[in-house]
C-alpha positions as CSV (number, residue, x, y, z in Angstrom):
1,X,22.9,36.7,-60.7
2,X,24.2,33.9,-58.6
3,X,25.4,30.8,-60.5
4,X,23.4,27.2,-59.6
5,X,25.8,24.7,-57.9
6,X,26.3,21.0,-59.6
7,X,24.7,18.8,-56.9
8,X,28.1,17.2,-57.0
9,X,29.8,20.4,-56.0
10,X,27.2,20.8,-53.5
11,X,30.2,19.8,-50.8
12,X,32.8,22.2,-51.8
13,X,30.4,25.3,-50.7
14,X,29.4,23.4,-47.4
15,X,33.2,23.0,-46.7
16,X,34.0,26.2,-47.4
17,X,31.3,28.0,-45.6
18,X,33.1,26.3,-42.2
19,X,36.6,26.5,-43.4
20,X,36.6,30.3,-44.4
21,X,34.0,31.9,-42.8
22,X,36.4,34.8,-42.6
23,X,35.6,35.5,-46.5
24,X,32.8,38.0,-45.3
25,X,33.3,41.2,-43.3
26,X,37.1,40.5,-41.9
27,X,38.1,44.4,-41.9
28,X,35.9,46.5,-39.4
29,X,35.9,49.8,-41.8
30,X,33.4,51.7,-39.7
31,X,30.3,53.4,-41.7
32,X,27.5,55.6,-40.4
33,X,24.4,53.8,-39.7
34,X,21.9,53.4,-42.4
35,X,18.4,52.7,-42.4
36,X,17.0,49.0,-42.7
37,X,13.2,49.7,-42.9
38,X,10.7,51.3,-41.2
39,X,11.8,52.3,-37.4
40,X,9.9,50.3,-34.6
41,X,9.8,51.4,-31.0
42,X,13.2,50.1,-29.2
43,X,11.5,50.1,-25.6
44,X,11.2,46.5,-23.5
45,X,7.5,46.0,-24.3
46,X,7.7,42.0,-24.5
47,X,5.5,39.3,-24.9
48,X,3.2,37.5,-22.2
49,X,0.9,34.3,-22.3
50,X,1.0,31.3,-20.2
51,X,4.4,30.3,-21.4
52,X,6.0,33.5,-22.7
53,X,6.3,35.6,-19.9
54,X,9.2,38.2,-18.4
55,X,11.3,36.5,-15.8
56,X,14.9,34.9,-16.3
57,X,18.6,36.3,-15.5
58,X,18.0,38.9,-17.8
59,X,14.0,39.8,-18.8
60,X,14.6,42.6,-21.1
61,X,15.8,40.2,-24.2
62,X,14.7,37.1,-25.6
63,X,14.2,33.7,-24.1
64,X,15.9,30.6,-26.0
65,X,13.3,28.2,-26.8
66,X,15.4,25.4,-27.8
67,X,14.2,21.7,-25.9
68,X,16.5,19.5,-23.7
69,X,16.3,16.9,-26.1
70,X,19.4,15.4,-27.6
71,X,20.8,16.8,-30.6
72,X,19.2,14.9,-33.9
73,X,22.3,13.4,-35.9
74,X,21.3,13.1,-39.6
75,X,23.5,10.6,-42.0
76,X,22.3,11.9,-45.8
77,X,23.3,9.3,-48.3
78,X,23.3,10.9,-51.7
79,X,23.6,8.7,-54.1
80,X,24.4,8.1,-58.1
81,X,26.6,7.5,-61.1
82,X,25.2,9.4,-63.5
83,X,24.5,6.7,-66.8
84,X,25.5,3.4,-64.8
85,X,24.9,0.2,-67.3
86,X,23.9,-2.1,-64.2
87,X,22.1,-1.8,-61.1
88,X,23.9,-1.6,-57.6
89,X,22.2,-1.5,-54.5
90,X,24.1,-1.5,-50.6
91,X,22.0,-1.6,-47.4
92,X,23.6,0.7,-44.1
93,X,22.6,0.8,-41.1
94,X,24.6,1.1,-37.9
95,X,26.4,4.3,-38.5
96,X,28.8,5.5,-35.4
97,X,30.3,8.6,-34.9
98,X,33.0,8.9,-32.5
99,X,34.8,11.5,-30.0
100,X,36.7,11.8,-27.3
101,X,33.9,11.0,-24.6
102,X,32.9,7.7,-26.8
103,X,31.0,5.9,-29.4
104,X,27.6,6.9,-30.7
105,X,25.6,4.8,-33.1
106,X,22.6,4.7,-35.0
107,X,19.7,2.1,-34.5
108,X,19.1,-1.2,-36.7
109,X,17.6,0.5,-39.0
110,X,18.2,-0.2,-42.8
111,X,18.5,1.9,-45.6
112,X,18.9,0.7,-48.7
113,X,20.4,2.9,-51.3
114,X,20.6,2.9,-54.9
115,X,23.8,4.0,-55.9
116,X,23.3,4.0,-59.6
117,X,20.0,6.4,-59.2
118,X,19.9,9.8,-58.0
119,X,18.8,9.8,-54.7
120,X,19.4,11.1,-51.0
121,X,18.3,9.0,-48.0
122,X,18.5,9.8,-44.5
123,X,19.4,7.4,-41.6
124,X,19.2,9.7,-38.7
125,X,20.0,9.0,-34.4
126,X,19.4,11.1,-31.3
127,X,22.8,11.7,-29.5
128,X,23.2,13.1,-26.1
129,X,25.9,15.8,-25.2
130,X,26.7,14.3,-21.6
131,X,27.5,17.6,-19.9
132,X,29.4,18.9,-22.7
133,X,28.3,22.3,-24.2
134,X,28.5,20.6,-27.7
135,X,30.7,17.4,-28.8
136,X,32.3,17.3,-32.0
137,X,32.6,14.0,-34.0
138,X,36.4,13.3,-35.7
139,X,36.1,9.8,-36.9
140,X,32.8,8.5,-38.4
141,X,32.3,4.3,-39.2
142,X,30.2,3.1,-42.0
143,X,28.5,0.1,-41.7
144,X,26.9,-1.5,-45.3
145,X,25.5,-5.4,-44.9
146,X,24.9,-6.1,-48.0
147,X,25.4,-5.2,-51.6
148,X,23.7,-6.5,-54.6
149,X,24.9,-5.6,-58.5
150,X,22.6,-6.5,-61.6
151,X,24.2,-5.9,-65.1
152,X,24.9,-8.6,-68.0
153,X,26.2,-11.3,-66.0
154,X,23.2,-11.6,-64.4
155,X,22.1,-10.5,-60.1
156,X,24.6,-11.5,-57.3
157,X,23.8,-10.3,-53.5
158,X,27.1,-10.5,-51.2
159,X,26.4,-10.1,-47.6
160,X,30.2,-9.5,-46.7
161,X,32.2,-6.4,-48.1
162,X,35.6,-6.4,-47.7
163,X,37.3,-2.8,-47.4
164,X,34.6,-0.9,-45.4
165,X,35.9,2.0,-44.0
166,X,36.0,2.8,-40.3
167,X,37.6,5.7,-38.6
168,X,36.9,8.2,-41.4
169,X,38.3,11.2,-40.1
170,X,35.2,13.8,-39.9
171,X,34.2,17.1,-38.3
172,X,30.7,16.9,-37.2
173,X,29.3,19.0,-34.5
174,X,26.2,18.7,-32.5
175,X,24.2,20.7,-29.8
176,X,21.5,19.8,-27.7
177,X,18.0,20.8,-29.3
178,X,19.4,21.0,-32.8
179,X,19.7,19.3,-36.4
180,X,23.0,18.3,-37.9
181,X,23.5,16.9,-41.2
182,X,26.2,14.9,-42.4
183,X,26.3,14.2,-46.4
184,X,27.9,10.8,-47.9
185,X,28.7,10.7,-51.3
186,X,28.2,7.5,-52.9
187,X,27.6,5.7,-56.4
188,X,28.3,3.1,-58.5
189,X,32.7,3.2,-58.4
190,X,31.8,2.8,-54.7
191,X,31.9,-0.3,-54.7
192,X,33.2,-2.7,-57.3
193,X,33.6,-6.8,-57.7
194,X,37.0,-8.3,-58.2
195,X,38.2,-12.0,-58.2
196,X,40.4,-13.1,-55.5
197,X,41.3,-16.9,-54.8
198,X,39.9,-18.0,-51.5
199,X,40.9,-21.9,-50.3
200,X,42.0,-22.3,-53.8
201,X,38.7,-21.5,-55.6
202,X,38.3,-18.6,-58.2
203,X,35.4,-16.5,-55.9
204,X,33.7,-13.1,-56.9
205,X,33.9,-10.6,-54.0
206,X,32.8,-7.2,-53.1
207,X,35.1,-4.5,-52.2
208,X,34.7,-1.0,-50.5
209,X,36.6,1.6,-53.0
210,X,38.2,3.8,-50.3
211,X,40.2,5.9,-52.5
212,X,37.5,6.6,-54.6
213,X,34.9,7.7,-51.3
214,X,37.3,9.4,-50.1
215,X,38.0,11.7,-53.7
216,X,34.2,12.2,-53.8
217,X,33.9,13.5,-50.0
218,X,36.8,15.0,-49.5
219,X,37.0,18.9,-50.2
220,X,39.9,19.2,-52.2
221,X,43.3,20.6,-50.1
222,X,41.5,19.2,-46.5
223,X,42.6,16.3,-44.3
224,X,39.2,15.8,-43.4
225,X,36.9,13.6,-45.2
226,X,33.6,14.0,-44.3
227,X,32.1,17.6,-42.8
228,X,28.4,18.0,-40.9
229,X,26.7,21.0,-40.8
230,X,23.9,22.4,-39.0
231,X,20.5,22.0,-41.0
232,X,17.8,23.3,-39.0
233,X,17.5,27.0,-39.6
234,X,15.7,30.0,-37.8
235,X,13.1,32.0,-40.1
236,X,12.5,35.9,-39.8
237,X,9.6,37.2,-41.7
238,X,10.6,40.3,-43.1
239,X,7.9,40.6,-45.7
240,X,6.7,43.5,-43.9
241,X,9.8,45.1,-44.8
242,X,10.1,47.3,-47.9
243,X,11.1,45.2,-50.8
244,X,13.9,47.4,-51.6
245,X,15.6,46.6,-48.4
246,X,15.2,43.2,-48.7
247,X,17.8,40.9,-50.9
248,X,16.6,39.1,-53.7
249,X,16.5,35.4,-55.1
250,X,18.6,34.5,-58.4
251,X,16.1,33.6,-61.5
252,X,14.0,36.5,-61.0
253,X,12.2,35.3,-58.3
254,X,12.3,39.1,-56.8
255,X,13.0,40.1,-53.3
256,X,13.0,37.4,-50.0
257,X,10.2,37.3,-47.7
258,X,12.1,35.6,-45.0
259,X,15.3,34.7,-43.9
260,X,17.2,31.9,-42.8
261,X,19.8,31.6,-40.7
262,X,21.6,27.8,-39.0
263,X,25.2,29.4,-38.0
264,X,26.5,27.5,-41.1
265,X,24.9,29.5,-43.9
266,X,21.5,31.6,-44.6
267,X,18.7,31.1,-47.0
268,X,16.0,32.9,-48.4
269,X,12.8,32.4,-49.1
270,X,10.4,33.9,-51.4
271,X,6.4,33.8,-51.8
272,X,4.0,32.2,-49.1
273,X,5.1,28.4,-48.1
274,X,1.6,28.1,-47.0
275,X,-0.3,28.8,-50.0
276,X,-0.4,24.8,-50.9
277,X,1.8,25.6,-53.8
278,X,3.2,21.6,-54.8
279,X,6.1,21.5,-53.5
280,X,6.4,25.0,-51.1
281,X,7.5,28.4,-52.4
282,X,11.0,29.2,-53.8
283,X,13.8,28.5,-51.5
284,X,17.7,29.4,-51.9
285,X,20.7,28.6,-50.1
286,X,23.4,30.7,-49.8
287,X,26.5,29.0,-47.3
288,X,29.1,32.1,-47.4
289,X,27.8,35.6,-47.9
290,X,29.2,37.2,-51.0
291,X,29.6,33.5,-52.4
292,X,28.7,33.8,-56.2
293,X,26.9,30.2,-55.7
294,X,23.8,28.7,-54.5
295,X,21.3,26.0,-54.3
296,X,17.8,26.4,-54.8
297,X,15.2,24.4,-53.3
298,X,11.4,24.7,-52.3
299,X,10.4,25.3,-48.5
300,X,7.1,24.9,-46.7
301,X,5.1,25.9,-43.8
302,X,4.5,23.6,-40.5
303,X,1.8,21.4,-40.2
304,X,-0.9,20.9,-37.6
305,X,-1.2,16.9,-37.1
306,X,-4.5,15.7,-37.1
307,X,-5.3,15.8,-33.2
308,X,-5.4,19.4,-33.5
309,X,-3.8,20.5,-30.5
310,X,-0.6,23.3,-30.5
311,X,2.4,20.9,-29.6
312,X,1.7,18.6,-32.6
313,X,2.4,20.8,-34.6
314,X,5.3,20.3,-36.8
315,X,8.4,22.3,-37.9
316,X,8.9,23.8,-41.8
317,X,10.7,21.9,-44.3
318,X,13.0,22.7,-46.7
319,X,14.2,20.6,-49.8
320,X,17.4,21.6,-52.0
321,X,18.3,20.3,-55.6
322,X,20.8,19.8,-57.7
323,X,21.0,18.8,-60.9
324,X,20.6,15.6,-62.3
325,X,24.3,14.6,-63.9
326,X,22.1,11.7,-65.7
327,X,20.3,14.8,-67.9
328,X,22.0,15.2,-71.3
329,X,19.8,17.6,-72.6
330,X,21.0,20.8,-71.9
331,X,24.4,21.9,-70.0
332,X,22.5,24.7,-68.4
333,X,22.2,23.9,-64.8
334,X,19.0,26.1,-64.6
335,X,17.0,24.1,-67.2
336,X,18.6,20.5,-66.5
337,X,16.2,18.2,-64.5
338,X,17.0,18.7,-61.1
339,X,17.1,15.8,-58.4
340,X,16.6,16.0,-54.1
341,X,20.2,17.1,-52.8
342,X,19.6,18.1,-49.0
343,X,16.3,18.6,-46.4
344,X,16.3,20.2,-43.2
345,X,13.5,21.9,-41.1
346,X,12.8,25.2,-39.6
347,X,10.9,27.5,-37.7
348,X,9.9,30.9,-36.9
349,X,12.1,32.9,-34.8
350,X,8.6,33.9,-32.8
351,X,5.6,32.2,-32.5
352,X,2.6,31.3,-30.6
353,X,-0.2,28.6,-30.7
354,X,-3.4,28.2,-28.9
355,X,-4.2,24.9,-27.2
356,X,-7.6,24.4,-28.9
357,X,-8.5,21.3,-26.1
358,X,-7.2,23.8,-23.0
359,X,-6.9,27.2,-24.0
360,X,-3.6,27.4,-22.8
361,X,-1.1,29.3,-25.2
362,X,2.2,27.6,-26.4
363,X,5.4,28.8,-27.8
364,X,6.3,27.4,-31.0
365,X,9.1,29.7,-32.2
366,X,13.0,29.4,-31.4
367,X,12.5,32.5,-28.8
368,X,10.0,33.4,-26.2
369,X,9.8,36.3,-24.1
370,X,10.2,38.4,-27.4
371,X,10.5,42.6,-27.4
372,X,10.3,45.4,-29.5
373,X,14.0,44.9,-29.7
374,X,15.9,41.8,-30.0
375,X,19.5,40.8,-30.6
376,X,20.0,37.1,-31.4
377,X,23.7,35.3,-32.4
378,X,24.2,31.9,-33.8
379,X,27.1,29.6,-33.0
380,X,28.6,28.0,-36.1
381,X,29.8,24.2,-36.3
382,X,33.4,25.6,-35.2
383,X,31.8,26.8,-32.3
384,X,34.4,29.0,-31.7
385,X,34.9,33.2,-31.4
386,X,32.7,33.8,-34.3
387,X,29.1,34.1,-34.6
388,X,26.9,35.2,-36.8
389,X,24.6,37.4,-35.3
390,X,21.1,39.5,-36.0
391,X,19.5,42.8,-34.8
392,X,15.7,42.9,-34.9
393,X,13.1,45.6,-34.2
394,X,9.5,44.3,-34.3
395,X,6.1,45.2,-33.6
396,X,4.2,42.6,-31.0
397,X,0.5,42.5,-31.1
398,X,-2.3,40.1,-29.8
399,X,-4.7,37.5,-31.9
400,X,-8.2,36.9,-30.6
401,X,-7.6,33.5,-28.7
402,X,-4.5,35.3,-27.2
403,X,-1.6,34.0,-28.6
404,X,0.7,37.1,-29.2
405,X,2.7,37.9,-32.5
406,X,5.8,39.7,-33.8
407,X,6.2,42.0,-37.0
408,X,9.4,42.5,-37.8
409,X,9.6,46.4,-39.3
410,X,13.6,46.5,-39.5
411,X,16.3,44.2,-39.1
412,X,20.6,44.2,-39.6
413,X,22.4,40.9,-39.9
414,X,26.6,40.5,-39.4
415,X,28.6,39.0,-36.8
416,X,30.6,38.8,-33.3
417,X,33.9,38.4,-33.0
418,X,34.4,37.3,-29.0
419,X,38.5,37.3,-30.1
420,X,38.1,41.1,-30.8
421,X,35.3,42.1,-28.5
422,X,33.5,43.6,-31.8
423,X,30.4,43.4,-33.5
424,X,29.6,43.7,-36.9
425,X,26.0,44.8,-38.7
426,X,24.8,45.3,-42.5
427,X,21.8,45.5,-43.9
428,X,20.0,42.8,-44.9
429,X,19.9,43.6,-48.4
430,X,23.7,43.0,-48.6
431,X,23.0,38.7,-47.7
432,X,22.0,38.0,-51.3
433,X,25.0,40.4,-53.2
434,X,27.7,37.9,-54.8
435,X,30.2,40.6,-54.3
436,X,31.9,39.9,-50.9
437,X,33.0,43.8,-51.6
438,X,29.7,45.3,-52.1
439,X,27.9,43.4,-49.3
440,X,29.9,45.1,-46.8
441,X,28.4,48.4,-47.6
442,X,26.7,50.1,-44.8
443,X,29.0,48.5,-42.1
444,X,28.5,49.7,-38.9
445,X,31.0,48.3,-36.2
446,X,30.4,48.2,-32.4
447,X,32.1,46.8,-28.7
448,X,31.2,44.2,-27.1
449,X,31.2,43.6,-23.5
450,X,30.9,41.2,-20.8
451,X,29.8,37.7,-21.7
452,X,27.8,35.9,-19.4
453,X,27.1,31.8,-19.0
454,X,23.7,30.6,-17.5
455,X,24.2,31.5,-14.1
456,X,24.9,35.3,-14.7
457,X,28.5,34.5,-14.2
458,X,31.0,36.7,-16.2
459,X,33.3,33.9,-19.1
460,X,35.3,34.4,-21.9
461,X,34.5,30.8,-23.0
462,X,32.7,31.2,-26.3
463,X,30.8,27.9,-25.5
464,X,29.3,28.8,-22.6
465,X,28.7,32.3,-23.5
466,X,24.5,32.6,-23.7
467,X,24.1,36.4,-23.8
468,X,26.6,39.2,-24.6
469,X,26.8,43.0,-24.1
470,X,27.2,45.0,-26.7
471,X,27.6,49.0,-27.4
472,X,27.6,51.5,-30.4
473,X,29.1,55.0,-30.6
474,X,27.2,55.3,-33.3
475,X,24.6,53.1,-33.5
476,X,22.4,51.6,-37.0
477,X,19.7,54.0,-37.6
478,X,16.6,53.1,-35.1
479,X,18.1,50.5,-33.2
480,X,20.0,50.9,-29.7
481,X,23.3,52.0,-28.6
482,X,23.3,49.7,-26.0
483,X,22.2,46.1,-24.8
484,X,22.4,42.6,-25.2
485,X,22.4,39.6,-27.6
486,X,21.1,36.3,-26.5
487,X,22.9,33.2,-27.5
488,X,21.0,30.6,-29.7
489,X,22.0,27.4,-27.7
490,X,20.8,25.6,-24.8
């Protein structure tokens, strides 16, 4: 049984799962294949409709589906002391991140946060990546315009705050057609009032604890202060999957119907999000496999907007908690009242929608082009070497209006290591296991070979890599010796 995670040690596991990635599956002790579920066909049967047909560089795998929008920046203020005796309340807006090609800030928008209440508020910005394959943010500026305080001297507002914090060295990493989230830790020893004498009169001010943000944000041992993460994940269904093959949610909640991968962590979801259950079906993060920790949340399904047609439709969402340090009843983080920590979206790795104003069909999913067999990896917010990576067979069929669909019948998950030229595989089952031992049971270790960027050209860059070949002596039970892996990035 995993443990729960203390919302406010929420940051440790998102640190870690970008600062030792290398916890999981660093030896490459070779093991015969073993069987993941039942065994679909491997041929290059793939999918066709108006905007999923074969074509491309490479037809016989996957298409990336991601848009040429900017990448969506996400500022999370969480927020809360615990059993504050006054009010305090600070307004942000203006957030800037920084790197070496410039300056990005956010809009005018305000948010005004709480920071003797539990609460997490997002202040989020579209950033462009120039013609950078991603752009990684080492200094991020806080901007709060005002900050009002109630307790038993009565309610002051102070439109100047002396102390507030610019250049806060970060690591926050974006790509184009993605979510990053970056959490700030703030509550009532944020900050305080002191008395200074200004032109020879006694005057209340506010001022910006620094020390204090920093020993809330900062994982303990790091330089850095503040760490983004990717928050949008992919979803496989693997529900068609036998149930012992499938890993299983902490609190009984029995085995995962889908998983969840960003590049930063997995997830796993249980039941059916679109049952209209209040509040989605059961929904846990795990950051680093065999990580005896997690955070549970609910998740649920995407939403048609009212005009009806296929591109309004909307992406999943998921909701994490934590719990609520203001809940003295029980020290059990299970039973304690639990309070928002994190939100992010997702969607399926395949999907297709019909137009119902045109008739024309419409590929929702992170993928188009989809076959029997698949191969997908996941750059990480290092965006380096290492990649988490999955092998998928699946079964494709049509609906009645057209649109096609993909059952997945078996499926591997592990990693790349571009450094090495070697790929890693275990079954799925092993994702939810809290023994970082144990979950490398079943390994099965293959080559890889040439890396190729958008134009078909052979790299060794990691970030321009978008597919990869790959080859197994021995290869997992029902799934190819050879192929390729597409890259998940535009």
């Amino acid at each position: 049984m995993r443990r729960q995670l203390d919302w406010k040690q929420l940051k440790w596991g998102l640190g870690v799962s970008a600062l030792a990635i290398a916890i999981f599956g660093c030896a490459g002790n070779t093991a015969g294949g073993s069987s993941t579920g039942s065994t679909a066909s491997t041929g290059s049967t793939a999918t066709t409709g108006s905007t999923a047909t074969s074509g491309g560089l490479f037809p016989q795998v996957a298409t990336v589906n991601l848009s040429d929008t900017p990448a969506l920046l996400q500022y999370v203020f969480l927020t809360g002391a615990g059993r504050a005796p006054s009010t305090e309340v600070a307004v942000a807006r203006n957030m800037a991140v920084t790197d070496n090609f410039g300056v990005e800030m956010s809009d005018l928008t305000e948010k005004t946060l709480t920071l003797t209440s539990n609460q997490s508020q997002i202040l989020a910005t579209n950033v462009g990546l120039l013609t950078t394959e991603s752009r990684n943010f080492t200094k991020v500026d806080l901007n709060m315009v005002r900050y009002d305080l109630t307790d038993d001297l009565g309610s002051r507002s102070f439109t100047s705050i002396s102390g507030i914090p610019g250049s806060i060295p970060s690591d926050v990493r974006i790509f184009k057609g993605r979510e990053s989230l970056v959490p700030l830790y703030m509550d009532g020893s944020t900050i305080n009032t002191e008395t200074q004498t200004i032109n020879g009169v006694d005057t209340e001010v506010a001022v910006f604890d620094r020390a204090w943000f920093d020993s809330i944000n900062q994982i303990e041992g790091d330089s850095t202060v503040v760490r983004g993460f990717l928050s949008d994940y992919i979803c496989f269904d693997v529900s068609a999957i036998s149930s012992s093959l499938r890993p299983t949610l902490s609190q009984g909640l029995g085995a995962a119907n889908r998983l969840f991968f960003s590049g930063d962590g997995y997830a796993l979801g249980a039941g059916d999000p679109a049952a209209g259950v209040v509040g989605g079906a059961p929904f846990e993060t795990i950051f680093s496999a065999g990580q005896d920790a997690s955070v549970v949340g609910r998740y649920s399904s995407p939403a048609t907007l009212p005009s009806g047609i296929a591109l309004s439709v909307t992406p999943g969402s998921y909701t994490t908690v934590g719990v609520d340090p203001t809940d003295v009843t029980t020290t059990d983080p299970v039973l304690a009242r639990k309070i928002t920590s994190f939100q992010g979206t997702w969607r399926p790795h395949f999907q297709q929608r019909q137009d119902p104003s045109t008739g024309s069909i419409s590929d929702m999913g992170y993928l188009k082009n989809v076959h029997t067999f698949e191969a997908i990896s996941f750059p990480s917010s290092l965006d380096d070497e290492r990649q988490d990576v999955v092998f998928i067979n699946q079964t494709i069929g049509t609906a009645a209006n057209g649109a096609k669909f993909a059952t997945i019948t078996s499926m591997m998950w592990g990693y790349v290591d571009l450094s090495t030229k070697q790929v890693f595989l275990y079954p799925i089952k092993n994702i939810g296991d809290s023994n970082a031992i144990t979950n490398r049971t079943g390994e099965v270790v293959g080559t890889l070979g040439t890396q190729y960027n958008l134009a078909g050209g052979s790299t060794v860059s990691p970030q321009k890599t978008r597919w990869i070949d790959f080859t197994f002596t021995t290869p997992p039970s029902g799934f190819p010796a050879t192929g390729k892996i597409v890259v998940l990035r535009k």
